[in-house]
FIROTI-299719 format. One record per residue (C-alpha): residue number from 0; x, y, z. Coordinates in Angstrom, 1 decimal. Example, Ala and Ser with C-alpha at 12.3 -4.5 7.8 and 13.67 -1.06 7.14 Angstrom:
2
0,12.3,-4.5,7.8
1,13.7,-1.1,7.1
***
This chain:
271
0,100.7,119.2,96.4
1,100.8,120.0,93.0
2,100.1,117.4,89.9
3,99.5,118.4,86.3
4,99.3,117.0,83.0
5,100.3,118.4,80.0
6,99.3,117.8,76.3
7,102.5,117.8,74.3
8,102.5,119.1,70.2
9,100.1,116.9,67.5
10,103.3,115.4,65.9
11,103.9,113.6,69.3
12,100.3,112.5,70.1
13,100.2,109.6,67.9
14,103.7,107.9,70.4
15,102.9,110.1,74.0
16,99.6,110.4,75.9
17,100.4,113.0,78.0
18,103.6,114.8,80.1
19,102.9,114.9,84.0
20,104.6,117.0,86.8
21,103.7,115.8,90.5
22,105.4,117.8,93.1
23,105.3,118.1,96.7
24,106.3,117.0,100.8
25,104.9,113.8,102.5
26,104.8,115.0,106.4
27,107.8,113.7,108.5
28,107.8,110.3,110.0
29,104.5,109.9,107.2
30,103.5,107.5,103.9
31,101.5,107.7,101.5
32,100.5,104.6,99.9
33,98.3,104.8,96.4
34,97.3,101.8,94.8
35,96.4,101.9,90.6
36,94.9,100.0,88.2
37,96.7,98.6,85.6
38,96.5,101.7,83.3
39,97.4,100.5,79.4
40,99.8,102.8,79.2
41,103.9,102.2,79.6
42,106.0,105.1,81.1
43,109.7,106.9,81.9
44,109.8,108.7,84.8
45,112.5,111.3,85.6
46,112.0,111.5,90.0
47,114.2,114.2,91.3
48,112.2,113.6,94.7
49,113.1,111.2,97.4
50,113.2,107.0,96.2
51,109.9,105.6,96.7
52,108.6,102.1,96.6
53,106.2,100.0,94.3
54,104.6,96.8,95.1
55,102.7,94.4,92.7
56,102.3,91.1,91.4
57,105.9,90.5,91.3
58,107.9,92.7,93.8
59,107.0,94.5,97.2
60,108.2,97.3,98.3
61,110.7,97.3,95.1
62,112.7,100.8,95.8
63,112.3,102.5,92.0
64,115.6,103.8,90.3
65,115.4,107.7,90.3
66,115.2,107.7,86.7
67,113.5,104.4,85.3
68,111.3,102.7,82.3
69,108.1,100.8,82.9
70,106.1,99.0,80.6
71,102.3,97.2,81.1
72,101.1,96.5,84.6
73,99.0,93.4,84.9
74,97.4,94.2,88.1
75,97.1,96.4,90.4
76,99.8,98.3,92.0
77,101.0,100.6,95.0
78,103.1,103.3,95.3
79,104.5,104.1,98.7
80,105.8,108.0,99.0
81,107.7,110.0,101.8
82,109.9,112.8,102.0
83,109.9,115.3,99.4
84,107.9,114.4,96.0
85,109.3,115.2,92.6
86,108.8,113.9,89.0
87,108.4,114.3,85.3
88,106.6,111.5,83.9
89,105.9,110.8,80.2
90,103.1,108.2,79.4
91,104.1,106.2,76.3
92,101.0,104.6,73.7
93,101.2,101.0,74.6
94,103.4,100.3,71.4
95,105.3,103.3,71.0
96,108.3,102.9,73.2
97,109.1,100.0,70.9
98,108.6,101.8,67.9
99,111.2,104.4,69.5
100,113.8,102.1,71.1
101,113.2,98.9,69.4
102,112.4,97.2,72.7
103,111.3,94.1,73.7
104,108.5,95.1,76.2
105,107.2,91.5,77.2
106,111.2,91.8,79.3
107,109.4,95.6,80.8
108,105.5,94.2,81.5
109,105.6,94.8,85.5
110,109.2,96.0,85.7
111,110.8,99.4,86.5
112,114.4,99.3,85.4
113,117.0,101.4,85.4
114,117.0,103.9,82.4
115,120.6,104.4,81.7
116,121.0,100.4,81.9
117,118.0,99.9,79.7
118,118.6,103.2,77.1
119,122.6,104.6,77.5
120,123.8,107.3,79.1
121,122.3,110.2,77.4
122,118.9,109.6,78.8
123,120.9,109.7,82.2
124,122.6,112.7,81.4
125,119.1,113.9,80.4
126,117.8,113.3,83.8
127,120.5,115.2,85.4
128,119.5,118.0,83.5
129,115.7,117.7,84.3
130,117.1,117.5,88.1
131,119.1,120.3,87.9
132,116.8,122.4,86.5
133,115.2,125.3,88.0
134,111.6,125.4,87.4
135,108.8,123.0,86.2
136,108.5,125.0,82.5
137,112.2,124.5,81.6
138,112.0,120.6,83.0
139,109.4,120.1,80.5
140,110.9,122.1,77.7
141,114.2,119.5,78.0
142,111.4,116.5,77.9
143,109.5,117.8,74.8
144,112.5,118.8,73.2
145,114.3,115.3,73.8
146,111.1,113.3,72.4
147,111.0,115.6,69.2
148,114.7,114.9,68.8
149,113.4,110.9,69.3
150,110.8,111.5,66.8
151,112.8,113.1,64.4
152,115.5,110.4,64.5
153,113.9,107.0,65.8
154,110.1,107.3,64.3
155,108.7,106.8,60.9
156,104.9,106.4,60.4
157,102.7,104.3,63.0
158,102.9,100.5,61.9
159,100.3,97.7,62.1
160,101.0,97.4,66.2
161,100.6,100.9,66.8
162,97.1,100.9,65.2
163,95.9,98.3,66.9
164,97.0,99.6,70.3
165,95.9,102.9,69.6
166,92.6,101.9,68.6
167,92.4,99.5,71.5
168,93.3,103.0,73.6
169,90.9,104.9,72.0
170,87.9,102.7,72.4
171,88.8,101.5,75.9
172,89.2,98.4,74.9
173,85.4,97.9,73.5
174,86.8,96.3,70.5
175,87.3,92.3,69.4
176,90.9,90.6,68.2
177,88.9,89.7,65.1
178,87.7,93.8,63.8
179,92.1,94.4,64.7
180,92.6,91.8,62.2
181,91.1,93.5,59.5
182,92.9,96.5,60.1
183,96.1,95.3,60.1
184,95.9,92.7,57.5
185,97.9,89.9,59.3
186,97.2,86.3,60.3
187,95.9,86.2,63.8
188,99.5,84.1,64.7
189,101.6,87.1,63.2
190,99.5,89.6,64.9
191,99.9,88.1,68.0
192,103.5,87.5,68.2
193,104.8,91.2,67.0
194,102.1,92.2,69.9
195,103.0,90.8,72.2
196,106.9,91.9,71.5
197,105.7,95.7,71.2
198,103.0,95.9,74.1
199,103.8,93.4,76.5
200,101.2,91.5,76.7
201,98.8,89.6,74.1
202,95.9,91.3,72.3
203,93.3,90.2,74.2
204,94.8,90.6,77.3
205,95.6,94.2,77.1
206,91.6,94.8,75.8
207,91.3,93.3,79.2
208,93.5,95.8,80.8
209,92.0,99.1,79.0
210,88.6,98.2,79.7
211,89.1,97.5,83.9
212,91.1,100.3,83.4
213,88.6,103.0,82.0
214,86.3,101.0,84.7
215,88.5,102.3,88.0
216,88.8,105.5,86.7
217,84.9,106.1,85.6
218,84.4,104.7,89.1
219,87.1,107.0,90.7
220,84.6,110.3,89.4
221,81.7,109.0,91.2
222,80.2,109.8,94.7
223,77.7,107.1,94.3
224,78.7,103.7,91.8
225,76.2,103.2,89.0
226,77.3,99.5,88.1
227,75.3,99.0,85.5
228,76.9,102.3,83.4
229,80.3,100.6,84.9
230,79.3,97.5,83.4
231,78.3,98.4,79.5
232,81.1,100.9,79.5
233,83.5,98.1,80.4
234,81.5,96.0,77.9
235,80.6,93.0,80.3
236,78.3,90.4,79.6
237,76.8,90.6,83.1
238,77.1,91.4,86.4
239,79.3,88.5,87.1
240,81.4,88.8,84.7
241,82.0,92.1,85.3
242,82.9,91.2,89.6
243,84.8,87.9,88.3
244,87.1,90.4,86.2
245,87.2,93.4,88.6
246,88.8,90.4,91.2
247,91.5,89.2,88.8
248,92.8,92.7,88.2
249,92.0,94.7,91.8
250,92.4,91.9,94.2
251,88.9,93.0,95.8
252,84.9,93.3,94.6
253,84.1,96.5,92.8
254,82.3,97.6,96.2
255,85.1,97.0,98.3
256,87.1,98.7,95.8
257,84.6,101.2,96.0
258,84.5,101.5,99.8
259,87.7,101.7,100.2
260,89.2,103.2,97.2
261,93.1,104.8,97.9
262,93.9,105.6,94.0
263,95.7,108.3,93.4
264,93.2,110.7,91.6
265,91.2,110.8,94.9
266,94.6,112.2,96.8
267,95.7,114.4,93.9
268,92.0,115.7,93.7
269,91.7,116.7,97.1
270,95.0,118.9,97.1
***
């Protein structure tokens, strides 16, 4: 099995996170089933692999389009893979697929739609040629080069909305609506509503989102939990609020979560 992420250059780290490659074969008549966070970030993936399925709060077992576009996740989700396992995946900044495509990503928050429908036929031709392609280097060479060709034609500076996300990002989410405010100099009802249009979700839900987020994968590293590290780096008031929120997102108590933990960094880690 073989998973790797990839910086990509400076100019494109204010829009994309990271580049990922995850390669490899699922064992006849076998499934492996992952289940993730919500993880702040919104996504295209290019799977030249076999169709796999996702469940969440909306669909189950929804078979993904082999090349798609997905913005926020809520709540926890599950992937369910067989066969042979192949994708390029780039991981968006929680605004920044809006700032390139002009998108309104409340219509992507727990969605994975078709990316040809959703973008035109070059991206499909695009993912043909990521397909077709011979070896992991030149697949990523034909991503990079297609977002520097986005950036060069789709994105001027970073507005209000990107800030804000970003710095939401950046601090995992240890940050109030009020200190975004100041930052962006808009009323709290302006900020809200362009927001919401460019993330997906409102403010104060998606600081929701990056903190239980940064929580599962601080917990994901650890042999033994240490809650109380869990619960100031989420920035809980207490114990219970930190169990009342883990529920709401995971389904579960952080020790069952814990206990019984099938994310995908403890799979891709033991490869």
């Amino acid at each position: 099995m073989f998973y790797q992420k990839f910086k990509l250059p400076p100019i494109l780290q204010p829009f994309v996170e990271c580049l990922y490659i995850w390669e490899g074969k699922v064992l006849p008549n076998d499934t492996h089933t992952f289940e993730s966070p919500p993880n702040s970030f919104a996504s295209i993936v290019f799977n030249y692999g076999d169709a796999y399925t996702v469940s969440n709060a909306q669909h189950s077992n929804l078979k993904t389009p082999p090349f798609f576009i997905t913005g926020q996740a809520t709540q926890r989700y599950q992937l369910a893979l067989s066969g042979t396992i192949g994708m390029v995946g780039v991981v968006f900044k929680p605004a920044a697929l809006a700032t390139f495509f002009n998108l309104p990503m409340y219509e992507l928050t727990e969605a994975r739609l078709d990316l040809a429908t959703v973008l035109g036929k070059p991206v499909q031709e695009l993912g043909n040629r990521i397909a077709e392609a011979k070896h992991r280097g030149q697949r990523l060479q034909l991503v990079e080069n297609w977002l520097l060709q986005l950036h060069r034609e789709k994105a001027g500076n970073l507005d209000g909305i990107d800030v804000a996300a970003n710095l939401i990002l950046d601090r995992t989410g240890n940050v109030e609506v009020e200190e975004l405010l100041r930052e962006v100099f808009m009323s709290r009802r302006q900020f809200e509503r362009k927001f919401f249009a460019k993330v997906g979700v409102s403010p104060k839900y998606y600081i929701r989102i990056r903190r239980i987020g940064q929580v599962c994968n601080l917990l994901a590293h650890q042999q033994k939990a240490d809650w109380q590290l869990l619960i100031g780096a989420g920035g809980y008031f207490d114990q219970a609020h930190f169990i009342k929120e883990f529920k709401h997102f995971m389904g579960k108590t952080p020790s069952q979560y814990f206990k019984h933990n099938q994310e995908l960094i403890h799979f891709l880690e033991r490869e």
